[in-house]
N, C-alpha and C positions, 0 to 999 in steps of 0.2 A: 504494500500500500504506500505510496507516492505521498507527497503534500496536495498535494492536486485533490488524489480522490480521500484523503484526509479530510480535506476540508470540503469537499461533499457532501462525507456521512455527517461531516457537525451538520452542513446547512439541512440532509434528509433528517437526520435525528430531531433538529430542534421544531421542522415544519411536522414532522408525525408526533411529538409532545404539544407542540400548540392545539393541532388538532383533538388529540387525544381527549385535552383542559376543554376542548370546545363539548367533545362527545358527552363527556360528564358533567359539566355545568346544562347542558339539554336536557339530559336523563334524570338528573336531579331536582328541573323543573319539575319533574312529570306531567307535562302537558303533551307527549309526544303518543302518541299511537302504538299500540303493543308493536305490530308489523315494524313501523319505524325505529322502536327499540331497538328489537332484534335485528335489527337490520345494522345500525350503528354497533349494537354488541360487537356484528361481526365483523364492520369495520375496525374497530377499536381492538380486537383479539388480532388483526391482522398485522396492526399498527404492532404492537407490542413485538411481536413476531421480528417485524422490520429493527424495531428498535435495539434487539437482542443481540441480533446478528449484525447489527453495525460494533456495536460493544464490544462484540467476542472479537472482531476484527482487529477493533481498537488494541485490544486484551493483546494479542499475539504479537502487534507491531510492537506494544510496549515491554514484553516479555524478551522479544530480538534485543530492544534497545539495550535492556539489564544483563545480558549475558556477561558473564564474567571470563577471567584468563583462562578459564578450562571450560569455559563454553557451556555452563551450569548459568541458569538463574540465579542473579546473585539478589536476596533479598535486601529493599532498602530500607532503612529504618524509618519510622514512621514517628515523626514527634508532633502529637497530640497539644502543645502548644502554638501552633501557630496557626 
């Protein structure tokens, strides 16, 4: 994964989470029509799907980047202060 299609998945991830905040602020009107639920359900399950596999993507480029001198994931330490 490139910078290019890096910054894709931000722009596809952040337009299937806006969505997403759209699908649930509808559904939690409840003025929407059982049929129209379900239908958004199954967009929104879809969405999620998209959003996963952008992640895992992410996951792996970021995994490349930490390899260490023997080629092991080298864990970074995580300081919960900042």
């Amino acid at each position: 994964m490139n910078t290019e299609e890096m910054s894709e998945g931000r722009a596809s991830i952040e337009k299937a989470l806006e969505r997403l905040d759209e699908i649930v602020k509808l559904l939690e009107r409840g003025d929407v029509t059982l049929d129209e639920a379900m239908d958004m359900f199954e967009e929104g399950t879809a969405l999620v799907g998209e959003c996963t596999e952008i992640l895992e993507e992410a996951e792996q480029v970021a995994a490349k980047l930490r390899k260490g001198e023997n080629g092991e994931p080298e864990e970074l330490p995580f300081d919960s202060e900042e």
